[in-house]
C-alpha positions as CSV (number, residue, x, y, z in Angstrom):
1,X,15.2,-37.7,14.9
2,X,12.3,-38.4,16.9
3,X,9.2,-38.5,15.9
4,X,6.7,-35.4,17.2
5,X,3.1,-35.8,17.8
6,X,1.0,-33.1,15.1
7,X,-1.0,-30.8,16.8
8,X,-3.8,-29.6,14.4
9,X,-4.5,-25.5,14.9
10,X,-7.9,-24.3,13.6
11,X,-9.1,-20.7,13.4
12,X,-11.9,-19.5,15.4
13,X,-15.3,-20.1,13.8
14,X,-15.6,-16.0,13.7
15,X,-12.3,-15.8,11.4
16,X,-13.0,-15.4,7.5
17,X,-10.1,-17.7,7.4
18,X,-10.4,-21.4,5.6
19,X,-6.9,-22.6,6.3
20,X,-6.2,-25.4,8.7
21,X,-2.5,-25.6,9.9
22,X,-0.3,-28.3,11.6
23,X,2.3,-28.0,13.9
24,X,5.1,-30.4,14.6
25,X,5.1,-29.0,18.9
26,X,1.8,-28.2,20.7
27,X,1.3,-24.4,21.0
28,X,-1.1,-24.6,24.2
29,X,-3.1,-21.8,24.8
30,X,-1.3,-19.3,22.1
31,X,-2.5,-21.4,19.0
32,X,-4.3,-18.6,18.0
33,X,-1.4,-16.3,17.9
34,X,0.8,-18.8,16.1
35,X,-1.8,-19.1,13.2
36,X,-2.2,-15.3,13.2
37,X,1.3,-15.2,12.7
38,X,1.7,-17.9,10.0
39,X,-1.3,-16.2,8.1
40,X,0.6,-13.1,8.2
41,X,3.5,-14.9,6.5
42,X,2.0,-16.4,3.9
43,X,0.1,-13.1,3.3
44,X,2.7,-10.8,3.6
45,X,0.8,-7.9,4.1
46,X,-1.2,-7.4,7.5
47,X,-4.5,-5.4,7.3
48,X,-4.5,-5.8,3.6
49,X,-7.3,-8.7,1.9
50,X,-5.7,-11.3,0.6
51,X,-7.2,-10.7,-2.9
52,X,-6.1,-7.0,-3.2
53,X,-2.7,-8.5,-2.6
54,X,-2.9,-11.1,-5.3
55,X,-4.5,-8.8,-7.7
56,X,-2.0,-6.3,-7.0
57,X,0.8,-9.0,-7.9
58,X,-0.9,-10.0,-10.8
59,X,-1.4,-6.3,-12.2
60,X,2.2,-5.7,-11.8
61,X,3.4,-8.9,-13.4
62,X,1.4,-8.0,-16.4
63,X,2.7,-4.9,-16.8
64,X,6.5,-6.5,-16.3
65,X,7.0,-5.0,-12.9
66,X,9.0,-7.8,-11.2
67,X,10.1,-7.8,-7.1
68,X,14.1,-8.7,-8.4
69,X,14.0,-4.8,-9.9
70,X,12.5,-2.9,-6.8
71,X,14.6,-2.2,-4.0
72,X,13.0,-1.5,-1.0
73,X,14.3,-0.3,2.2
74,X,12.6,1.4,5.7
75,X,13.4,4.5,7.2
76,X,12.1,6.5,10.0
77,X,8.7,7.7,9.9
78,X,7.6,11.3,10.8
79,X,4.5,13.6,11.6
80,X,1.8,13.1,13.4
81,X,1.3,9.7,15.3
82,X,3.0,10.2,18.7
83,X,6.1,7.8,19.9
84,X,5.5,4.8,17.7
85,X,5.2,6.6,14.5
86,X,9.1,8.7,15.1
87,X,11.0,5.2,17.1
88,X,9.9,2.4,14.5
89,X,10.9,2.3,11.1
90,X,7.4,1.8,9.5
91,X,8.0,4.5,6.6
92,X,8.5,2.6,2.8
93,X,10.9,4.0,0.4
94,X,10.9,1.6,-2.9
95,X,12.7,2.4,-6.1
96,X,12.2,0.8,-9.1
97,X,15.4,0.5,-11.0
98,X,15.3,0.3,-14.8
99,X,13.2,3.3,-14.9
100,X,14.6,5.2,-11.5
101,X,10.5,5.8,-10.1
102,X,11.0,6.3,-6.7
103,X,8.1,6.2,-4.0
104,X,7.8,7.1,-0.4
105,X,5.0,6.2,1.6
106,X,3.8,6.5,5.3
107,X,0.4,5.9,5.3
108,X,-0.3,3.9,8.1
109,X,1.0,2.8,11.1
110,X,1.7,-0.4,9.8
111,X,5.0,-1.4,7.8
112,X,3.4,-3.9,6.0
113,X,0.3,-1.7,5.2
114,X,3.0,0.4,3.9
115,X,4.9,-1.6,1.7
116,X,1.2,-2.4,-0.1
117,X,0.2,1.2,-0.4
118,X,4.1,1.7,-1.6
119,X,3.7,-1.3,-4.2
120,X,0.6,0.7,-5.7
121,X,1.8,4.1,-5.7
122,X,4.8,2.8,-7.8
123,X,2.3,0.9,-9.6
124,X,0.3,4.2,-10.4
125,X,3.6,6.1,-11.3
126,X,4.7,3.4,-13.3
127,X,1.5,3.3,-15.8
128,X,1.5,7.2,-15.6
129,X,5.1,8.1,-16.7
130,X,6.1,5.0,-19.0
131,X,2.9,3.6,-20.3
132,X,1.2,7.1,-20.4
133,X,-1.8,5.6,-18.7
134,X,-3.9,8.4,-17.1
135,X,-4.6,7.5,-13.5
136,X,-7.7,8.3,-11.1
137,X,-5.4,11.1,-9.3
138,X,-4.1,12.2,-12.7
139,X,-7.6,13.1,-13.8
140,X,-8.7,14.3,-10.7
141,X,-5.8,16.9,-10.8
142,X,-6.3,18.0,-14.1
143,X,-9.9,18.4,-13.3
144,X,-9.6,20.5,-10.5
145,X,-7.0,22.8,-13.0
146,X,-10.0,22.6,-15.0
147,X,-12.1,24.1,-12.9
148,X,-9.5,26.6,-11.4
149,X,-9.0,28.1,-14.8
150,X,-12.4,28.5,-15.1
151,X,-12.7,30.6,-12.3
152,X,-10.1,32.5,-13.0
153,X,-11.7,33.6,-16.6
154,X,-14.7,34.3,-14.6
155,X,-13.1,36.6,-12.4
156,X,-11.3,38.5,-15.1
157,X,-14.2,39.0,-17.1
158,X,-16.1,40.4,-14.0
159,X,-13.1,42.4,-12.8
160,X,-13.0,44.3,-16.9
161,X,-16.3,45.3,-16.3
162,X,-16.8,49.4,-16.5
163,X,-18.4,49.5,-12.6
164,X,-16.8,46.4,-10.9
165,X,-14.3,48.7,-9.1
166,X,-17.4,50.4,-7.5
């Protein structure tokens, strides 16, 4: 085994990124896609913050959601979006297993944006159906029935007037 010379990859200076990488091979002029890429791979996400990820991880892991008991698979995505939206396979299905939640999401364009969006709908659902945890588009729903069936006694009390039929 021979011994390679490290070439040191930094991000450009307008990055928000603090991490310095080394590579075994020089990358010439694509050492900015390389580190994109490894970024990526540690983050796992792309167009996602790091610390929404981590937070997201944490949240589930404290509410006993674990990655072994989600299965997660891609299929076809559809709607609008043109060509790349109906040929790649950017649309997340994820099922959580012991309690049979399913969640389908095709938010983005993005697979990875996806499978986020995907890990916090579940997450929602989850807290919502087992934990009985109302959630922000829970109470936004029942406060929009709210206001529906105020209407509606509104209207009928107007409509039971003697001269509303005029």
């Amino acid at each position: 085994m021979t011994n390679l010379p490290i070439f040191r990859c930094q991000a450009p200076k307008n990055w928000k990124i603090k991490h310095n990488i080394s590579f075994p091979f020089s990358l010439g002029s694509s050492c900015f896609v390389w580190y994109y890429f490894y970024f990526l791979s540690v983050l796992g996400f792309v167009g996602v913050s790091p610390e929404k990820v981590k937070s997201l991880h944490e949240e589930m892991e404290s509410l006993k959601l674990f990655e072994k008991d989600i299965k997660e698979s891609f299929i076809s995505g559809s709607g609008s979006g043109g060509q790349k939206i109906n040929k790649t396979q950017n649309c997340v299905y994820l099922k959580h297993l012991p309690t049979g939640i399913e969640v389908k999401c095709q938010k983005d364009r993005s697979r990875e944006a996806n499978r986020f969006f995907a890990r916090r709908e579940l997450l929602d659902r989850f807290k919502e159906k087992i934990l009985a945890i109302p959630t922000k588009k829970s109470l936004g729903a029942k406060k929009i029935r709210k206001q529906k069936k105020r209407r509606q006694r509104r209207s009928d009390t107007v409509d039971d007037s003697p001269g509303a039929s005029l």
